[in-house]
C-alpha positions as CSV (number, residue, x, y, z in Angstrom):
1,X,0.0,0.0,0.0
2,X,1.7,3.6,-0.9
3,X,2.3,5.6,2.0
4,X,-0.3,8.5,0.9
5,X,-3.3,5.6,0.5
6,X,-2.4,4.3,3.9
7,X,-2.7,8.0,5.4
8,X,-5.6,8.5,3.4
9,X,-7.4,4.9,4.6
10,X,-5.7,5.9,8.4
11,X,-7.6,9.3,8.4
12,X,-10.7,7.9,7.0
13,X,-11.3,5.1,9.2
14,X,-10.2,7.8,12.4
15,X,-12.8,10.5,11.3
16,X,-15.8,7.5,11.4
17,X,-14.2,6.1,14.9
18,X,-13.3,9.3,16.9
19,X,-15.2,12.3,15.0
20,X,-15.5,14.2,18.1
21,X,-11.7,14.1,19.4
22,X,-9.9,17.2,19.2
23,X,-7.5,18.1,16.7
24,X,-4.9,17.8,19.0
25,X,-5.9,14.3,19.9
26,X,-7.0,13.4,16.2
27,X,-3.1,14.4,14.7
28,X,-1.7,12.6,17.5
29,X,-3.3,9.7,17.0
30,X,-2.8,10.1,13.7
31,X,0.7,9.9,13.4
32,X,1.0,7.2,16.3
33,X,-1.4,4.8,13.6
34,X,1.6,5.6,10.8
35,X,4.2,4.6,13.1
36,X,6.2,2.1,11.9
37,X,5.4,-0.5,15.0
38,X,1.6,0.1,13.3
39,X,2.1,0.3,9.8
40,X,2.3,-3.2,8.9
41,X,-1.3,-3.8,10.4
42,X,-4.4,-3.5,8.5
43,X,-5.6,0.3,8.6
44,X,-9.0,-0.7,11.3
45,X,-6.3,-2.4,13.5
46,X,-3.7,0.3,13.7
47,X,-6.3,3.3,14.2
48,X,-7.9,1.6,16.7
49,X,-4.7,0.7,18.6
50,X,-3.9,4.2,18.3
51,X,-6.6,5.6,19.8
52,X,-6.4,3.3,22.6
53,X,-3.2,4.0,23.3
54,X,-3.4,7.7,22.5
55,X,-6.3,7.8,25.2
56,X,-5.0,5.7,27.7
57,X,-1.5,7.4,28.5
58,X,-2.4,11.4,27.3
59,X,-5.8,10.7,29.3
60,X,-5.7,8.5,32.5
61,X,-3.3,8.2,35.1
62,X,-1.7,4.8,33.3
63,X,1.9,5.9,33.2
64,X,1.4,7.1,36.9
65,X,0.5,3.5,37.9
66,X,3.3,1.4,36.0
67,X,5.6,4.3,37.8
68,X,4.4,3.7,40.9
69,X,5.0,-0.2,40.2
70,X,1.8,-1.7,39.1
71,X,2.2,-4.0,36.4
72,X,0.3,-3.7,32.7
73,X,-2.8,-5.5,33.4
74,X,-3.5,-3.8,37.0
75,X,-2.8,-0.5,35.8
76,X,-5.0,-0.9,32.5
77,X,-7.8,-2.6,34.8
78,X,-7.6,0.5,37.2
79,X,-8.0,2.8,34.1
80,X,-11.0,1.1,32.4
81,X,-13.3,3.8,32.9
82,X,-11.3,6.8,32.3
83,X,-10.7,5.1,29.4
84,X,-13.8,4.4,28.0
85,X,-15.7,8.1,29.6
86,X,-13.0,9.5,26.5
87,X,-13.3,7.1,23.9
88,X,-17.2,8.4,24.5
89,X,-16.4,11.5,24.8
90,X,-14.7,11.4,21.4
91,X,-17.7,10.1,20.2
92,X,-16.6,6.3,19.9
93,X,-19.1,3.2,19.3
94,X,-16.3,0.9,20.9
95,X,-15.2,0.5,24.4
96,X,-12.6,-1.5,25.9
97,X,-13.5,-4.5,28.1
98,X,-11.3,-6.2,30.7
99,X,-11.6,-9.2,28.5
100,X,-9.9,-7.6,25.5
101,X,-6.6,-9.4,24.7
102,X,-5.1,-6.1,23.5
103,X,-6.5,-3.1,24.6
C-alpha cells in the first residue's frame, strides 16, 4: 500500500471512529497509527490501537500506575473507565472491556 493511501485509509477510518476528538488528539493519533510498529497492520487495527493507546496514556493516570510499580494489566484494569468516559467522549461506538486481549 503507498504511504499517501495508507494516510488517506488511516484518516478515514479515524474521522468514522473518533469524529469528536480534538485536533490535537485526532493528529496525534494520527501519526502514532503511521508509526512504523503500526504500519504493517491493516488500517482498522492500527487506528484503533492508536486511539487506545493515545487515550489511555495522554488521558488517565496509566503511566502514573506502572511508575508507581503496578504492572500492565492492573494499571489498564484501574483505568477502564477513564478510558472508555474519553473514547465516549470522542464520540466512539467501541469500548474496551477487561476481556480484551489487546486493549
Amino acid at each position: 500500500m503507498k504511504k499517501t493511501t495508507g494516510k488517506r485509509e488511516i484518516t478515514r477510518r479515524l474521522r468514522a471512529l473518533i469524529p469528536s476528538a480534538p485536533l490535537s488528539d485526532f493528529n496525534a493519533i494520527q501519526t502514532l497509527a503511521l508509526a512504523g510498529h503500526l504500519r504493517h497492520l491493516p488500517p482498522s487495527i492500527a487506528a484503533w490501537q492508536a486511539v487506545t493507546a493515545r487515550a489511555r496514556h495522554a488521558h488517565t493516570e496509566y503511566d502514573a500506575l506502572l511508575a508507581e510499580g503496578y504492572d500492565q494489566d492492573s494499571a489498564r484494569h484501574f483505568v477502564l473507565d477513564a478510558l472508555n468516559e474519553k473514547l465516549t467522549e470522542w464520540g466512539c461506538s467501541q469500548q474496551v472491556s477487561d476481556t480484551d486481549k489487546q486493549h
